[in-house]
C-alpha positions in Angstrom: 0.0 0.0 0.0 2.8 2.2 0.1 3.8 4.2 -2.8 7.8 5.3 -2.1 8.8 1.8 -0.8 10.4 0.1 -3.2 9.0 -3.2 -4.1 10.2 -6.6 -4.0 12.3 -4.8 -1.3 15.3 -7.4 -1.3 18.0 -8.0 1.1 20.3 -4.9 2.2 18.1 -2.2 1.4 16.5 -1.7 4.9 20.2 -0.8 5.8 21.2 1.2 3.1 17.9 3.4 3.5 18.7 3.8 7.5 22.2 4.7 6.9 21.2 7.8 4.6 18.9 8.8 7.3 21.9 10.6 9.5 23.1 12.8 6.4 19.8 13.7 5.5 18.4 15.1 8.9 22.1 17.0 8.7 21.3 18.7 5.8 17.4 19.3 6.3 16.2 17.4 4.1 14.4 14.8 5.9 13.4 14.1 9.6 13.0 9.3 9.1 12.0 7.9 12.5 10.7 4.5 13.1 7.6 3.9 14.5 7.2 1.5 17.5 5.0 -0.1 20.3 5.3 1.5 23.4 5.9 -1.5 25.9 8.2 -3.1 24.1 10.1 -1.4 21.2 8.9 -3.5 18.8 9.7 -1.7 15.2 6.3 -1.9 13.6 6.6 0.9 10.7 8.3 3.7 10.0 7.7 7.8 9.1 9.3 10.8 7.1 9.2 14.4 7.5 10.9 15.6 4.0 11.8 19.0 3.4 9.3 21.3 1.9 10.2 22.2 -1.0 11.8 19.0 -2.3 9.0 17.3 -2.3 5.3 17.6 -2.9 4.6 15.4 -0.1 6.2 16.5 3.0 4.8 13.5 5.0 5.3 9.9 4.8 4.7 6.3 6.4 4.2 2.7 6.5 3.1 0.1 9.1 3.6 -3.9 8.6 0.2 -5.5 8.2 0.1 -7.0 11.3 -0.2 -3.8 13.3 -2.3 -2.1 11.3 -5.8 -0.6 12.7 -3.9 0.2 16.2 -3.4 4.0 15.8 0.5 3.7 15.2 0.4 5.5 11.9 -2.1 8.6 13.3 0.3 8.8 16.5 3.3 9.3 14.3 2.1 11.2 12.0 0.6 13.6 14.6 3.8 13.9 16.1 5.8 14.8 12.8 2.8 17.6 12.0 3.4 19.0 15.4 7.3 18.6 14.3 6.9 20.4 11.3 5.0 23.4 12.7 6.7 24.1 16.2 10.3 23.2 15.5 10.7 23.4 11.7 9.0 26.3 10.7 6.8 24.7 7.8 3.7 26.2 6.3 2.0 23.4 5.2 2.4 19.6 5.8 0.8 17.3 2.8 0.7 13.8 2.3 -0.8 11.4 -0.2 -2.2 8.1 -0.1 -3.0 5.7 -2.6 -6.7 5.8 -3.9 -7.3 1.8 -2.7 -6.0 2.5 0.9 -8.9 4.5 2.1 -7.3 3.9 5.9 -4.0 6.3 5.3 -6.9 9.3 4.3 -8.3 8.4 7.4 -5.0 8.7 9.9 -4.2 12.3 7.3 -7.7 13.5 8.6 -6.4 12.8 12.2 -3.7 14.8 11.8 -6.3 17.9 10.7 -5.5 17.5 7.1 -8.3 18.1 4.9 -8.3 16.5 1.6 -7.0 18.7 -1.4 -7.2 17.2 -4.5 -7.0 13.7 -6.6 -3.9 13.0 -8.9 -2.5 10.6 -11.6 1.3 9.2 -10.8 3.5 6.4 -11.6 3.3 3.4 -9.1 4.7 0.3 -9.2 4.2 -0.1 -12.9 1.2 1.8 -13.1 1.6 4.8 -14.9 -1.4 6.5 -13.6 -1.9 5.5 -10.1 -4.4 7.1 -8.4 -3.7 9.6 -5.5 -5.5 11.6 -3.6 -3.7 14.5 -1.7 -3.8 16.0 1.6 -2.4 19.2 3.4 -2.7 21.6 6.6 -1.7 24.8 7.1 0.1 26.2 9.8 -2.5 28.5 10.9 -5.6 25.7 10.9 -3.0 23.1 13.0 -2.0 26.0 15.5 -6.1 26.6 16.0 -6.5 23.1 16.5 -4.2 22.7 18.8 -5.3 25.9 20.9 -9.2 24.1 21.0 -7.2 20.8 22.9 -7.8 20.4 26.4 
């Protein structure tokens, strides 16, 4: 369901992806974190934070299957948006999901995202893969956040 992971993701690249994640953070250009359980550390996914104007999508991740429908992706992704707008000065966060995984829309809207527009792009073969995009501002996340108890 992903559409930047790679796939068949053979042997070796976990590790080569990890060890650009040092360099990139350096030079700003993306914030990778994994994503895991609480009481135990299991690694169950993973998120990005990319810089803003590399990419159109600032905001990325993936959960394994098994763990999927436990709130891991919404808690992550929460926590990069609240990244993006109190430590990184960003003006917008967007993401996009793939058209089939209704579920990824759902953990964007979490995150106060409201849905921005449907696109065509390349996937996996596919030359027009359907997307649909997301994005908050700034301003709506910071009055969002000021409503929280």
């Amino acid at each position: 369901m992903t559409s930047l992971v790679p796939h068949p993701y053979l042997p070796g690249m976990a590790e080569a992806w990890i060890a650009t994640h040092s360099g990139e953070r350096d030079a700003g250009a993306a914030h990778n974190y994994a994503i895991t359980r609480v009481e135990d550390g299991l690694l169950v996914g993973a998120i990005v934070l990319g810089a803003r104007a590399a990419t159109t999508d600032s905001l990325g991740y993936w959960v394994g299957r098994p763990y999927w429908g436990n709130g891991y992706a919404t808690a992550a992704a929460r926590a990069l948006v609240a990244l993006a707008f109190s430590q990184l000065d960003f003006d917008v966060v967007s993401a996009a999901h793939l058209a089939s995984n209704p579920a990824s829309g759902r953990v964007l809207e979490k995150c106060g995202m409201t849905f921005a527009h449907r696109e065509s792009r390349p996937h996996r073969g596919d030359p027009a893969g359907e997307f649909r995009v997301w994005a908050v501002t700034r301003d709506r996340w910071e009055t969002a956040t000021r409503a929280l108890p």
